[in-house]
N, C-alpha and C positions, 0 to 999 in steps of 0.2 A: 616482713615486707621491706624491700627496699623504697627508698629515694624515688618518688616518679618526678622529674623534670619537664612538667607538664609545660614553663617556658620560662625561657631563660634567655637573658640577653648581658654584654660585656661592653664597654666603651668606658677607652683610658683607665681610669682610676675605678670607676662604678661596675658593679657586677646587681644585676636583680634578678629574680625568681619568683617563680610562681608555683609552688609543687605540695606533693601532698605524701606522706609516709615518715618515715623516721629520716631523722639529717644524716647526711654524708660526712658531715664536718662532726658526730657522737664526738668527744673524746676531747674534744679541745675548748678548753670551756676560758680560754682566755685566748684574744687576737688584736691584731695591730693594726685594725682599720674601724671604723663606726656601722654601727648594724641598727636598722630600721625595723623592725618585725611586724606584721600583718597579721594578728592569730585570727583565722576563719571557722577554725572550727576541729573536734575531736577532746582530747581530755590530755592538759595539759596543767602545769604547774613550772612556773618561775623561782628559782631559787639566786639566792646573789649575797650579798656580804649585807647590803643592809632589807632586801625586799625576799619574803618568800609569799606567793600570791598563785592562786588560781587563775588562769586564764580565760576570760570569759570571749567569746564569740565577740568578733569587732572590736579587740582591742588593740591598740597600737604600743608596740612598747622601742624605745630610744634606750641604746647601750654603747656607751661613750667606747673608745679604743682602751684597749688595759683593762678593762671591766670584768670580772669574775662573775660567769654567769651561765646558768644550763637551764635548760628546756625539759622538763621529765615527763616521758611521754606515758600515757594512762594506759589498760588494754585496749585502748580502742585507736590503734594505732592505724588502721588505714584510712579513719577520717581525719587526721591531723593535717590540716590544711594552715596553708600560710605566703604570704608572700614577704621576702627578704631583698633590702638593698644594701648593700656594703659600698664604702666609699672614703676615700680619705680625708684628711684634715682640712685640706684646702678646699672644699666643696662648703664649712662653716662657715654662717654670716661672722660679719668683726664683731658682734653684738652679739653673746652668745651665751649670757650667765646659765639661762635657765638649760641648757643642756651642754652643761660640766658632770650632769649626776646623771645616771641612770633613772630614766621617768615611766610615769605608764599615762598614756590620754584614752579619753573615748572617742571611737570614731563618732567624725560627723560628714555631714552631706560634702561637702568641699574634701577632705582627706577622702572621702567616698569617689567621688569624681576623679582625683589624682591616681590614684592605686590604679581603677578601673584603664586611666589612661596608659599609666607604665607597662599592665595589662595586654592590650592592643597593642602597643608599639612591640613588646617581647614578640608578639604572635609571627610578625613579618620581620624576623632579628635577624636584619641586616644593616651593614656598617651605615646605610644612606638615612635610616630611621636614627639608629642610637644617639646622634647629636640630642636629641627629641629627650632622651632620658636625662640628660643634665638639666634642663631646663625642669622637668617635671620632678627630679631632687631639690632642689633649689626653691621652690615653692611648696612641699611638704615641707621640709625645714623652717622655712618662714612662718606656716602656719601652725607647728609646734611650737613656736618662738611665741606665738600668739595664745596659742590652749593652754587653759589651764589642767597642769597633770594631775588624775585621778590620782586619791587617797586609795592605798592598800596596804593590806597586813602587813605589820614589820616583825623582821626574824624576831625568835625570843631565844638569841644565839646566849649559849651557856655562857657563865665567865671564864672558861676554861677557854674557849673557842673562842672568844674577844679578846683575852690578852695574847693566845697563840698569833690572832691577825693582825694585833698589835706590834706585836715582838718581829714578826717577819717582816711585816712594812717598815719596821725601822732597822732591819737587820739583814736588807736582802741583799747587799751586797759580800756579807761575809758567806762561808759555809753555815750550811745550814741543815740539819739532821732532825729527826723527830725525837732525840735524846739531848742535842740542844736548846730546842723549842721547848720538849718535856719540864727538862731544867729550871728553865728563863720563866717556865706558866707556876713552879712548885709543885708538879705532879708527876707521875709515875709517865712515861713512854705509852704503856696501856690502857691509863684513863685518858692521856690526851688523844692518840690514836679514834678511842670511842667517842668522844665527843664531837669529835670534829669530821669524824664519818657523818655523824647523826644528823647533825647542823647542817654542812657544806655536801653532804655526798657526792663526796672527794675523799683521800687521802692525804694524808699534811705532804708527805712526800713529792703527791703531783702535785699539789698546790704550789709547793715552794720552786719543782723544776719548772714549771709552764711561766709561772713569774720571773722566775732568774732565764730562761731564754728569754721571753720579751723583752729585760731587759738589757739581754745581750744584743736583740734585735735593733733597738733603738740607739745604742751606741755605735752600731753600724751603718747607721742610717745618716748617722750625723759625721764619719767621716774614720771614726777609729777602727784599724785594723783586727779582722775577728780573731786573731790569738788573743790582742791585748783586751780587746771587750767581753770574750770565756775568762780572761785571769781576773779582770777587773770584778767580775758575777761570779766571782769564788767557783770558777770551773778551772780545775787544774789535770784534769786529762782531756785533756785536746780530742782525742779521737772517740771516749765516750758522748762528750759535749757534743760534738761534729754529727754523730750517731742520731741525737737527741734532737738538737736544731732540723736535722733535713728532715725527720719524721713529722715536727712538730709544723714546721713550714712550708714542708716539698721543695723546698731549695738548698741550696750549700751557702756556710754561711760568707763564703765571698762572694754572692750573688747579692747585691745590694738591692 
């Protein structure tokens, strides 16, 4: 079953959704904007570097930008319901400790009212309404700033797959191979391969590419020319890198 985009609305920075079936966006389990999630409902599971957690009906989960993080959807893929708001950095109060981490809250009657509202306004998604959705971002955020985040299960990620996360967070700017990760962990290429399947259900490989484009992404953003920010992220073929980024982002990377 595909993606039904039962409604969906865009202004400026903000993109939201209402929809029900497996995500359009499979595959890219890291992005450069802040994601809101609404899980209503179907058989789902959260996995992420420090949370792997069941999704229970009315939960709200906050996934900062750069976040490594997938959705695995259960067989009961056509009730997977959810509403999603994406949005950028500027849309954060200045006061913002408690969401630097990836959280999970319960819904309550007030985040209940909010959704419902962004809801209704998607329904008539026309540019005259959307101002409507900034306003209605802006006070879900305020009152996550306010909830306290639900306790959930934390990974019981191998030591093999905590120093591999290790090793890449402090090593993403060189090249990076799953025989130099292997290396750096003291393990064979084949056990770290297994572990970090098991764990992340991922590949070290995509892990490490979807990383090193992001942050090729963000060296873009701040003003560096995209040859010099693929050399800068240990990308030294230009037109594989180039390959890589439009897939990963739909744009070329001189598109800022």
């Amino acid at each position: 079953m595909q993606e039904n985009f039962l409604y969906e609305l865009t202004h400026d920075d903000i993109y939201f959704k209402y929809a029900k079936g497996p995500s359009s966006r499979s595959g890219k389990e890291f992005h450069p904007f802040f994601e809101i999630i609404l899980f209503l409902g179907g058989d789902a599971e959260l996995i992420c570097e420090t949370v792997n957690t069941r999704l229970a009906p009315d939960t709200v989960v906050f996934i900062p930008k750069e976040t490594y993080h997938q959705v695995l959807i259960g067989k009961d893929k056509d009730n997977y319901r959810r509403c999603v708001i994406n949005f950028t950095e500027e849309f954060l109060p200045a006061s913002r400790d408690r969401l630097n981490a990836l959280a999970i809250f319960e819904f309550n009657e007030k985040l209940r009212y909010l959704f419902d509202t962004a809801v209704s306004i998607s329904k008539d998604a026309t540019q005259a309404n959307a101002p409507l959705l900034r306003s209605v971002l802006e006070v879900i955020l305020y009152e996550l700033l306010s909830a306290e985040p639900k306790a959930s299960s934390q990974n019981s990620l191998s030591g093999v797959t905590a120093a591999a996360l290790r090793y890449i967070e402090e090593n993403i700017l060189k090249e990076l191979s799953i025989e130099t990760v292997a290396k750096a962990c003291h393990v064979s290429p084949s056990s770290l391969s297994h572990s970090f399947k098991k764990d992340m259900q991922t590949s070290v490989y995509r892990y490490c590419l979807q990383k090193k484009l992001l942050c090729v992404y963000d060296k873009i953003s701040h003003g560096t020319p995209a040859t010099a920010a693929a050399l800068e992220c240990g990308f030294n073929d230009y037109s594989g890198f180039y390959k890589q980024y439009k897939r990963m982002f739909g744009f070329s990377p001189s598109k800022k």
